[in-house]
VOLUM-203117 format. One record per atom (N, C-alpha, C, O): residue in one letter; x, y, z. Coordinates in steps of 0.001 Angstrom, whole numbers, padded with zeros to 6 digits, always signed. Each point is the difference from the previous one (the first is absolute). Example, Ala and Ser with C-alpha at 12.3 -4.5 7.8 and 13.67 -1.06 7.14 Angstrom:
<nodes>
A+013190-005690+007800
A-000890+001190+000000
A+000900+001200+000000
A+001036-000019+000665
S-001386+001069-001385
S+000820+001190+000060
S-000770+001090+000730
S+000509+001108+000169
</nodes>
This chain:
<nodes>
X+000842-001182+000000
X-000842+001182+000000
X+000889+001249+000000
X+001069+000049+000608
X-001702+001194-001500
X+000700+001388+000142
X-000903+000824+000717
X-001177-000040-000360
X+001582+000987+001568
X-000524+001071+000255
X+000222+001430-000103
X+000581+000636+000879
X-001094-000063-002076
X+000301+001318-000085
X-000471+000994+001218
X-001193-000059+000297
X+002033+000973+000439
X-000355+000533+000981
X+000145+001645-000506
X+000943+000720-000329
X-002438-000553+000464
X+000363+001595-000224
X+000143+001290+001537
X-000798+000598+000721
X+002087-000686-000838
X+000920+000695+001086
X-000750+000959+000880
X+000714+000238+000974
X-001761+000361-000910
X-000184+001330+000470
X-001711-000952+000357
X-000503-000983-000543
X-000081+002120+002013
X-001364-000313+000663
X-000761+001182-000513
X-001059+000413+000471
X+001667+000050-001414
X-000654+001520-000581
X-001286-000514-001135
X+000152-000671-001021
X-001386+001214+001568
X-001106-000542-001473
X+000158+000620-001207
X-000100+001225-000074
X+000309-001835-000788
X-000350+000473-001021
X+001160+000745-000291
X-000112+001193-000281
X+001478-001879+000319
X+001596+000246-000435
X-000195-000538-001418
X-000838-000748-000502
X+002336+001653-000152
X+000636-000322-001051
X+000434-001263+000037
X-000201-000713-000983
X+000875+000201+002124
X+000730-001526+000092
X-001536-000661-000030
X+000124-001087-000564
X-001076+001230+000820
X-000512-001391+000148
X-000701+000239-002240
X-000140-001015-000683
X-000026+001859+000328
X+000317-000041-001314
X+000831-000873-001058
X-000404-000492-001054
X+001667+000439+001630
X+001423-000612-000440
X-000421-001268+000443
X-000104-000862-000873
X-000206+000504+002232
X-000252-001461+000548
X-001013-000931-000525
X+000056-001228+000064
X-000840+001831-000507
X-001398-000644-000732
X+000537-000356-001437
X-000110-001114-000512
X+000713+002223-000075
X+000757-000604-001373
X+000746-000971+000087
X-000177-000920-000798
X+001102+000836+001663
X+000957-000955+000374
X+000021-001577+000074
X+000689-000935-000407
X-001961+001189+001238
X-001417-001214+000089
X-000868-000431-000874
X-000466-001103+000287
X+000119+001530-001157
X-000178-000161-001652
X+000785-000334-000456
X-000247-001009-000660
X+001937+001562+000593
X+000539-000498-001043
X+000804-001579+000649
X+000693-000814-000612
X-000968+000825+001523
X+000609-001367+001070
X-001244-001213-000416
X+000050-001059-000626
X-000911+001646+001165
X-000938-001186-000695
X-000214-000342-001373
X-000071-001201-000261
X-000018+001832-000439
X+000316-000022-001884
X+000867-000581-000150
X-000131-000943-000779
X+001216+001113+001289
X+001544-000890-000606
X+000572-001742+001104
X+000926-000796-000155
X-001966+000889+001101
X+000150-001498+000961
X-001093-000637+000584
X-000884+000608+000604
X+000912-001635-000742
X-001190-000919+000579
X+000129+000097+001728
X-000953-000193+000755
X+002337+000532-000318
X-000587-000277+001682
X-000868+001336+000195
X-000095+001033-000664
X-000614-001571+002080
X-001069+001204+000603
X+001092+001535+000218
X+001079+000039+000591
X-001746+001011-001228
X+000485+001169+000281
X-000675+000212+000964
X-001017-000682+000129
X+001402+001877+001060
X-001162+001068+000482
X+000201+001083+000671
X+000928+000004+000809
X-001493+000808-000928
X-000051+001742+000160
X-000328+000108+001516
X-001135-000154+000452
X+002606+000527+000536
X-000082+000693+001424
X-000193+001418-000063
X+000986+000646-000353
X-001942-000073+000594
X-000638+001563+000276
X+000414-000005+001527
X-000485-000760+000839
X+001536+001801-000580
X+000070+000629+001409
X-001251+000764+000514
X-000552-000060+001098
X+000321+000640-001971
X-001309+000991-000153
X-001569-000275+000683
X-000869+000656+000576
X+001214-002727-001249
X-001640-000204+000460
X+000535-001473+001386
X-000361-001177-000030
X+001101+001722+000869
X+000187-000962+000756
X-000429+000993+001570
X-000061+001202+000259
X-000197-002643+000612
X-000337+000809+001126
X+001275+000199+000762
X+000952-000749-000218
X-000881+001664+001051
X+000585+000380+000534
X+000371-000075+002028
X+000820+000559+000729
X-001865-001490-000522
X+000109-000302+001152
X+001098-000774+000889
X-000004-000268+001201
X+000981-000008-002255
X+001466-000883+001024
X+000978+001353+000239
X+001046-000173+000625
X-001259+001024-000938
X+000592+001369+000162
X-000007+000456+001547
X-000386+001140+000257
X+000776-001948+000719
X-000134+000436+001227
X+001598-000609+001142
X+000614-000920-000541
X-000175+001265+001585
X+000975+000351+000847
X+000406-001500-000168
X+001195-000279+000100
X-002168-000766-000365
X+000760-001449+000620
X-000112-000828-001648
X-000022-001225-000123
X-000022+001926-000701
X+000394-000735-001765
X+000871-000869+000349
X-000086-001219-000148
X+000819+001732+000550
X+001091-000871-000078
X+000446-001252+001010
X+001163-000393+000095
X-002159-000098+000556
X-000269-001168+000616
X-001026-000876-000377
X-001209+000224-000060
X+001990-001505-000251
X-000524-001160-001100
X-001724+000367+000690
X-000888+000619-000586
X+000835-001170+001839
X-001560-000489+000521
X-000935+001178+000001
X-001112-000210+000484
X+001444+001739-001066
X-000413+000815-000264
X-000661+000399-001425
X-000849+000855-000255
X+001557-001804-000619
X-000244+000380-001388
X-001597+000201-000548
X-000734-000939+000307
X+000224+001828-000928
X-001325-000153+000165
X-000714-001334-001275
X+000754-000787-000574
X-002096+000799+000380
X-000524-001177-000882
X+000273+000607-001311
X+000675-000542-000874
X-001318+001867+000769
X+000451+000707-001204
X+001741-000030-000626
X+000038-000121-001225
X+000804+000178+001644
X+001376+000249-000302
X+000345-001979-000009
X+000844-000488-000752
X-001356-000025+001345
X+000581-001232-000403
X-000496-000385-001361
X+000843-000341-000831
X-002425+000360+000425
X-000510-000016-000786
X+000369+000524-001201
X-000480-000537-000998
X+001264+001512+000850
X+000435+000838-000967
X+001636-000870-000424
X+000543-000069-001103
X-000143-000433+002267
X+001464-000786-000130
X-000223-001160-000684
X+000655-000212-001020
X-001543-000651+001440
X-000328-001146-000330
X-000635-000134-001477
X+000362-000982-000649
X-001100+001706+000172
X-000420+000644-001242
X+001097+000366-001126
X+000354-000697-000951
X-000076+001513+001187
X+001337+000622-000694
X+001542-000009+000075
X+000799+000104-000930
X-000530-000274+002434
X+001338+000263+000103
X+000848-001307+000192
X+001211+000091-000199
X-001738-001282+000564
X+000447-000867+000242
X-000393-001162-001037
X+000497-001096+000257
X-001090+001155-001077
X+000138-000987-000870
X+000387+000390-001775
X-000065-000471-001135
X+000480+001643+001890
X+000827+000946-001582
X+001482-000369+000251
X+000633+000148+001046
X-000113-000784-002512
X+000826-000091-000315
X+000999+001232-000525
X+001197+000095+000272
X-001930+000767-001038
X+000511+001071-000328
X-000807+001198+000034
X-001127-000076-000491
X+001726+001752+001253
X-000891+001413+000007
X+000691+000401-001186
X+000982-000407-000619
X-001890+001426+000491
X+000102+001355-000614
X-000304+000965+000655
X-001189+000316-000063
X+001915+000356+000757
X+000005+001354+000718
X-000243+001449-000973
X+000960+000489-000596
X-002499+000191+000503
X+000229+000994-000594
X-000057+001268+001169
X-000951+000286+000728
X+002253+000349-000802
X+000099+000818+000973
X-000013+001889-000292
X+000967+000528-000549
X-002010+000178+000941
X+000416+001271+000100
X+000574+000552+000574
X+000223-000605+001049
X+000328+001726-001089
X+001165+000637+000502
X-000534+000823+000843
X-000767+000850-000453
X+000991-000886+001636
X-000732+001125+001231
X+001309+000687+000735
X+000995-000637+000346
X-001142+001763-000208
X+001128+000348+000329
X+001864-000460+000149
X+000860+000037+000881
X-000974-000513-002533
X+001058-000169-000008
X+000759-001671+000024
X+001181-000335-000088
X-002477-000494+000251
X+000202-001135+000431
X-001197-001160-000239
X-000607+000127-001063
X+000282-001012+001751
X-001277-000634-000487
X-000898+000525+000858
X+000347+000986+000650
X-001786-001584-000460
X-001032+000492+001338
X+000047-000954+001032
X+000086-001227-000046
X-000166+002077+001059
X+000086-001006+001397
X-000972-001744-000296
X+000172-001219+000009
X-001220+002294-000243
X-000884-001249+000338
X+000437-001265-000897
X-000237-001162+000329
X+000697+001423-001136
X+000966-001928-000420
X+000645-000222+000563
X+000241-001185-000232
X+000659+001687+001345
X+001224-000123+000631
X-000960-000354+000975
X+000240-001161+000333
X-001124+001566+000225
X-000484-000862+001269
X-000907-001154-000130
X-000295-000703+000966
X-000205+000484-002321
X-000756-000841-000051
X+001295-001331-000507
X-000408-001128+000275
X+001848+001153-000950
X+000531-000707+000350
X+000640-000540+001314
X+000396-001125+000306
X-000422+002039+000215
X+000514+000203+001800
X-001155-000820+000764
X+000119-001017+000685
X-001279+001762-001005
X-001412-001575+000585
X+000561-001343-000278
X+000321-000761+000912
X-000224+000521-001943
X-000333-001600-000632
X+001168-000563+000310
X+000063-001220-000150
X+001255+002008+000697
X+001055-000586+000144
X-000072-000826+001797
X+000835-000849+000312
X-001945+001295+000659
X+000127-000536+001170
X-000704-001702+000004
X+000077-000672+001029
X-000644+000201-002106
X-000470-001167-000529
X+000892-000671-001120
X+000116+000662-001031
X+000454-001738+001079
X+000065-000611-000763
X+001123+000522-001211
X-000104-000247-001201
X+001521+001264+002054
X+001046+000670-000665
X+000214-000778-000914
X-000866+000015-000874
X+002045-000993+000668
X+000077-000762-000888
X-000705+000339-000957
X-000058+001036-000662
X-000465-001958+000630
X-001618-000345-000891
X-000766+000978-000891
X-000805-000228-000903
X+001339+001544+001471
X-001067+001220-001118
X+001037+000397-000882
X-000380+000073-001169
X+001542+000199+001360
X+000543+000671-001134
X+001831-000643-000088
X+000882+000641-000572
X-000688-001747+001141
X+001335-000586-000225
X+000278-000804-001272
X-000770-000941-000188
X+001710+001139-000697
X+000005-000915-000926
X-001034+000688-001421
X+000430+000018-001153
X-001582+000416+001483
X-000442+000595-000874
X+000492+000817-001059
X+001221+000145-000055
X-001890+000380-000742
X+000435+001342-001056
X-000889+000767-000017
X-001100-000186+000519
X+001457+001158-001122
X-000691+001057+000221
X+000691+001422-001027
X+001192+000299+000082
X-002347+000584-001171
X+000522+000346-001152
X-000432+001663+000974
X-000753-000031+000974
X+001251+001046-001372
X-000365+001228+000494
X+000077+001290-000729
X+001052+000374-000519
X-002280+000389+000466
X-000781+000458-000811
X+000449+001433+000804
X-000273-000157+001190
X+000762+001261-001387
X-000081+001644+000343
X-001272+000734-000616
X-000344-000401-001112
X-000175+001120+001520
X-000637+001041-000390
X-000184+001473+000796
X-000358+000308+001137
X+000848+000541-002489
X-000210+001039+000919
X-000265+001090-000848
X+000477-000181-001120
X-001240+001557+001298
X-000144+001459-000775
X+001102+000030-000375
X+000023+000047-001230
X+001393-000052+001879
X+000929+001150-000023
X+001311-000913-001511
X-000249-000625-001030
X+001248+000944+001555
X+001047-000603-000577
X+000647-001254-000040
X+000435-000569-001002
X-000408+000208+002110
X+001071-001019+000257
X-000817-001513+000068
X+000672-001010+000207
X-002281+000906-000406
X-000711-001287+000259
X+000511-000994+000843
X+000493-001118-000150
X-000858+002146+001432
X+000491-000564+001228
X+001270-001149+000423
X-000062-001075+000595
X+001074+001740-001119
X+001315-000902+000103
X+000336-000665+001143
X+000495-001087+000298
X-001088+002480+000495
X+000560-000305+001632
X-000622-000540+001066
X+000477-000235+001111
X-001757+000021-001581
X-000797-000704+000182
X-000049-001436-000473
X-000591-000908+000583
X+001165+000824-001518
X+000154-001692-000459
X+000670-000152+000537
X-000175-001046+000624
X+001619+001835-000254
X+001195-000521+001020
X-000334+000032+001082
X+000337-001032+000582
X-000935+001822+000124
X-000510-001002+001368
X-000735-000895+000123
X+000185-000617+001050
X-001245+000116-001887
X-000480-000838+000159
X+000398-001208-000640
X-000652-001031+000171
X+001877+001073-001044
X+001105-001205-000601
X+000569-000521+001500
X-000026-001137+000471
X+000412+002063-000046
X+000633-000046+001723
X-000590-001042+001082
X+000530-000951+000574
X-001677+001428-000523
X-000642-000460+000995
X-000725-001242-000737
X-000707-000432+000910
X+000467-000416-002069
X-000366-001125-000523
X+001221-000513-000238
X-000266-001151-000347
X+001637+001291+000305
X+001001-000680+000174
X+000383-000466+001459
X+000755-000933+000275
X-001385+001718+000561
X+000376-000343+001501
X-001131-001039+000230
X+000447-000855+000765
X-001804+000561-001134
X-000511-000967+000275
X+000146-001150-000647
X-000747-000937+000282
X+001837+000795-001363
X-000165-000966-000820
X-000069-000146-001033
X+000709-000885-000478
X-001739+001797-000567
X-000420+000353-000972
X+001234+000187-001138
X+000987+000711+000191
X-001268-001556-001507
X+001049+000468-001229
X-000853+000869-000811
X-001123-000287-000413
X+001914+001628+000181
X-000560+001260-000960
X+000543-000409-001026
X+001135-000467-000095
X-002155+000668-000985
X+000205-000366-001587
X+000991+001622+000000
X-000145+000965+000750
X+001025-001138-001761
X+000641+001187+000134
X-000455+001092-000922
X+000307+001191+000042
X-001320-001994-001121
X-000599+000964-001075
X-000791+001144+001167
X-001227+000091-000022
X+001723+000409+000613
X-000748+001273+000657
X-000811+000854-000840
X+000547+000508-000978
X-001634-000297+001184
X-000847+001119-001352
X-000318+001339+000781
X-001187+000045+000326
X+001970+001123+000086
X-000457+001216+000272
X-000688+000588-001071
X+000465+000049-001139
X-002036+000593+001610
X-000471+000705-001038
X-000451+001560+000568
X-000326+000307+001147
X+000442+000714-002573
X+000020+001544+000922
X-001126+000261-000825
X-000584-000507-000957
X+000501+001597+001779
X-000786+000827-000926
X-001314-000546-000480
X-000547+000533-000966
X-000061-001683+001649
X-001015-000819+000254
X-001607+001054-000753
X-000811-000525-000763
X+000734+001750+001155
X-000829+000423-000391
X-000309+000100-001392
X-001158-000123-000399
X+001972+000306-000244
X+000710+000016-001504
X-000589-001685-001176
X-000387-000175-001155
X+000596-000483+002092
X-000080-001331-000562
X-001054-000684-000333
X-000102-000919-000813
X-001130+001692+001867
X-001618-000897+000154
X-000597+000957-000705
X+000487+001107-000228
X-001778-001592-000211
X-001227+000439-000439
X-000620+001002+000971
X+000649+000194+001028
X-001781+000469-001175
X-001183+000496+001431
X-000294-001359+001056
X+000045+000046+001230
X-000254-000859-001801
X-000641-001321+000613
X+001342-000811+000557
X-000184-000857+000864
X+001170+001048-001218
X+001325-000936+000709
X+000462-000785-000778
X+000546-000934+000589
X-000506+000869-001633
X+000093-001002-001242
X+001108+000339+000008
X+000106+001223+000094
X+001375-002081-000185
X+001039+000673-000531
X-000174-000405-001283
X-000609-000955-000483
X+001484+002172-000170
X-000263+000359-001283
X+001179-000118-000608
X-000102-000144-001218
X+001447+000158+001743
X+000744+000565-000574
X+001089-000993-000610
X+000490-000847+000747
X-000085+000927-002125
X+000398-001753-000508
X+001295-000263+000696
X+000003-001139+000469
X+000904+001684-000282
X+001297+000074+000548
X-000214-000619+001764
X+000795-000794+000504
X-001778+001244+000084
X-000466-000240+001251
X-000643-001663+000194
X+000199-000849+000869
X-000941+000857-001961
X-000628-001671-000037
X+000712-000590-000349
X-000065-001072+000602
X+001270+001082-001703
X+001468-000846-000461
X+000552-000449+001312
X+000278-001146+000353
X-000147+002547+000463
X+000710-000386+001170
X-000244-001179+001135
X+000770-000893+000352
X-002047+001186+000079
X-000815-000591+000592
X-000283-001692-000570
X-000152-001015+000679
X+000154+001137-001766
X-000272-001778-000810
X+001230-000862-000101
X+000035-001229-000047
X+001484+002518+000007
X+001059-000726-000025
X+000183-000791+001705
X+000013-001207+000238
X+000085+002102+000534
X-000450-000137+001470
X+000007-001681+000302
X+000696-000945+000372
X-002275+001430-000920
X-001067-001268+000616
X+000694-001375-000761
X+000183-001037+000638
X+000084+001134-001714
X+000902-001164-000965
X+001204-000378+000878
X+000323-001186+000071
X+000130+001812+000376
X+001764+000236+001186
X-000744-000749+001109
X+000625-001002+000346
X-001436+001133+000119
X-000828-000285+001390
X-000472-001748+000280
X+000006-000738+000985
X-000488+000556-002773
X-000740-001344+000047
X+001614-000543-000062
X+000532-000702+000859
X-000047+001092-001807
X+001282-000971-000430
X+000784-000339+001389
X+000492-001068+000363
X-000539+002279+000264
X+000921+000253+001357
X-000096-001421+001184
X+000629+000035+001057
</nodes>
């Protein structure tokens, strides 16, 4: 199984745009089960002082592990750039899932990683920390890294990316990802 994770709890982001394509073009090109993690539409109730104690974990956040994170062989991280870096809330929702079953969610795995951002640099530094911190759990990064800028530029009104140089990118990617 692949889980595309679109990086940010923000509704109605640019990344979860990129992530839905991603997820289309993952399922189009492979027979195993794809599926689309929305930060956005998850609950938020393991967000409290004792997360981080196994017998604490809530039903919701295991549910979401057991679903997605643990029987994925390979992510796709599409990440926006928030000040400079990725958004918390992936960093803690990997930080949740890590007090269950470490090993097991992201060791050995792969994992392809997607930048997006308005500005210039399609969140470089943001892929590098979060290359960082999925190498410390285990995780092998496909090295085809895809920063993309200027994100506004690329989609339709509706989120469609549009732009041929942008979908080349993205299809070469996903080809790097299955092969990977």
């Amino acid at each position: 199984m692949i889980t595309v994770i679109s990086g940010t709890n923000r509704h109605h982001s640019e990344a979860l745009h990129f992530a839905k394509h991603y997820t289309d073009l993952l399922t189009a090109k492979t027979d195993e089960p794809v599926k689309l993690l929305c930060l956005a539409n998850i609950a938020h109730d393991w967000f409290h002082p004792s997360m981080y104690e196994k017998q604490h974990q809530t039903p919701s956040l295991a549910a979401l592990q057991d679903e997605y994170i643990l029987p994925a062989k390979k992510f796709v991280y599409v990440i926006p750039e928030y000040n400079g870096g990725f958004p918390g809330a992936l960093k803690l929702f990997l930080d949740a899932c890590s007090i269950r079953d470490y090993r097991a969610n992201f060791a050995g795995k792969k994992a392809a990683l997607v930048g997006v951002a308005t500005g210039r640099a399609g969140n470089l530094r943001g892929i590098d920390q979060l290359t960082g911190i999925l190498h410390h759990v285990g995780t092998i990064v496909l090295p085809q890294i895809l920063p993309i800028s200027s994100i506004e530029k690329l989609m339709d009104d509706h989120g469609t990316i549009t732009d041929p140089g942008t979908l080349m990118a993205l299809e070469k990617q996903a080809d790097a990802l299955l092969a990977f």
